[in-house]
C-alpha positions as CSV (number, residue, x, y, z in Angstrom):
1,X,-2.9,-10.6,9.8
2,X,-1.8,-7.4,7.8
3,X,1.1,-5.5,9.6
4,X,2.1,-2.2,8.1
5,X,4.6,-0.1,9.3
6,X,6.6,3.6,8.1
7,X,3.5,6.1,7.8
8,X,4.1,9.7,9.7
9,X,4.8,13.2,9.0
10,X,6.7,14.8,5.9
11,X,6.8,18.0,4.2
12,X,5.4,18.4,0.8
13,X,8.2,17.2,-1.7
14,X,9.7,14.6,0.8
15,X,9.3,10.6,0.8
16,X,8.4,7.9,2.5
17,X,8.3,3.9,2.5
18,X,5.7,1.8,3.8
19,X,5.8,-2.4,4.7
20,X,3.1,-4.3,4.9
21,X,4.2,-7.6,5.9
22,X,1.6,-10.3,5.6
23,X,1.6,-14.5,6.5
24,X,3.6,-16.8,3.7
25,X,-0.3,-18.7,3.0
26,X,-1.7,-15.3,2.0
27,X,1.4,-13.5,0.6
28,X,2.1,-16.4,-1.5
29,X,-1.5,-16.6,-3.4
30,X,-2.8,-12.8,-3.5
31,X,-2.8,-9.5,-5.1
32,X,-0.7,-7.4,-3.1
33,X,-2.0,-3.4,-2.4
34,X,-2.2,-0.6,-1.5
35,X,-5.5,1.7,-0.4
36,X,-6.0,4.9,1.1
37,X,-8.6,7.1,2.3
38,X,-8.6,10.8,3.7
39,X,-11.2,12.7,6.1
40,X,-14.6,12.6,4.5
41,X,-13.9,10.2,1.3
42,X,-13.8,7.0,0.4
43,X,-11.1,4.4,0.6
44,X,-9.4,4.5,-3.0
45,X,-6.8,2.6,-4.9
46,X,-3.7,3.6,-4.9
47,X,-1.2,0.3,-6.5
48,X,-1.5,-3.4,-6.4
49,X,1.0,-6.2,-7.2
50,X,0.8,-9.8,-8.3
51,X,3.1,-12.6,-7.9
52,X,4.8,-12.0,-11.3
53,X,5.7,-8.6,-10.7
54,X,2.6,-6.7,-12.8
55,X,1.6,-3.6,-11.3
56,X,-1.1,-1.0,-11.6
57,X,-1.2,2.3,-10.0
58,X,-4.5,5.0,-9.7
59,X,-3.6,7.6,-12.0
60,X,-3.0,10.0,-9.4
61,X,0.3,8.2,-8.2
62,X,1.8,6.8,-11.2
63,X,5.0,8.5,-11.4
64,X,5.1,9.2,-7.9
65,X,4.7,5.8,-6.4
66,X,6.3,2.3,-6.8
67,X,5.0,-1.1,-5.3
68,X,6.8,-3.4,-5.1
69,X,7.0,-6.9,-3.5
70,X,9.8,-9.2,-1.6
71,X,8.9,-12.9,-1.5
72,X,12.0,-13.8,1.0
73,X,10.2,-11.7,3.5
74,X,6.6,-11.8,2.2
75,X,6.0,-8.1,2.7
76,X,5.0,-5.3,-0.1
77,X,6.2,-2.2,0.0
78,X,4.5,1.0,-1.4
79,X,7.8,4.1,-2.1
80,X,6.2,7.2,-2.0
81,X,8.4,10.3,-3.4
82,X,7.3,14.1,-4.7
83,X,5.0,13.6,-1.7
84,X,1.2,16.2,-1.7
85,X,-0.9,17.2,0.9
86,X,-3.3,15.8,-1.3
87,X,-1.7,12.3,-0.4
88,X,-2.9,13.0,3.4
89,X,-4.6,9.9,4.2
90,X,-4.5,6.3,6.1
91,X,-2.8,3.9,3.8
92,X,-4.1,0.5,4.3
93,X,-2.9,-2.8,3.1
94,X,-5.0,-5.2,1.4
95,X,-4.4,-8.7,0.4
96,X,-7.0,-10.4,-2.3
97,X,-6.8,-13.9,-1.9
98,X,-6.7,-16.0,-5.5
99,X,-6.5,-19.4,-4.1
100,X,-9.1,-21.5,-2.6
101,X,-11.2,-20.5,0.0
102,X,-10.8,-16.7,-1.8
103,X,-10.8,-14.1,0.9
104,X,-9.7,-10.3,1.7
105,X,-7.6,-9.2,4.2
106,X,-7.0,-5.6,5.5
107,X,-4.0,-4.3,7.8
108,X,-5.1,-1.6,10.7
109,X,-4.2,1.4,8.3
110,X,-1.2,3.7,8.9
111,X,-1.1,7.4,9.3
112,X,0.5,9.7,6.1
113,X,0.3,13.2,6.4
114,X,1.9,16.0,4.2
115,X,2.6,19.3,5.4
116,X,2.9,22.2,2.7
């Protein structure tokens, strides 16, 4: 019920935006993210989002990354800038659902790759 969009290919240094748009019932009533996960580890944090506008970022991305949410459209957005190889990964969307019956929801991953 995820759908992300804007991964691809960019040289080290570059940017790029992704969109994960998500249904008005979950977008509404969840923490908004952002996870990743490159060949041969495991899926890690990268930023999530709450209604009110609080954020946290891993400590990896913090001055490289913004989240950020837009409830007309009910999509979150991860801007990526100063990109790394080391940010090589799919990017998946995740959606924790506060309100009753509590849930998680995933989108199908998106493809970033940095070049050097």
């Amino acid at each position: 019920q995820l759908v992300e969009s804007g991964g691809g290919l960019v040289q080290a240094g570059g940017s790029l935006r992704l969109s994960c748009a998500a249904p008005g019932s979950i977008f509404r009533v969840s923490v908004m993210g952002w996870y990743r996960q490159a060949p041969g580890k495991q899926r890690e944090l990268v930023a999530t989002i709450i209604s009110g506008g609080s954020t946290n970022y891993a400590d990896s991305v913090r001055v490289r990354f913004t989240i950020s949410r837009d409830s007309a459209k009910n999509t979150v957005y991860l801007q990526m800038t100063s990109l790394k190889p080391e940010d090589t990964a799919v990017y998946y969307c995740n959606a924790h659902r506060l309100a009753w019956p509590p849930d998680v929801y995933w989108g199908q991953g998106t493809q970033v790759t940095v070049t050097s």
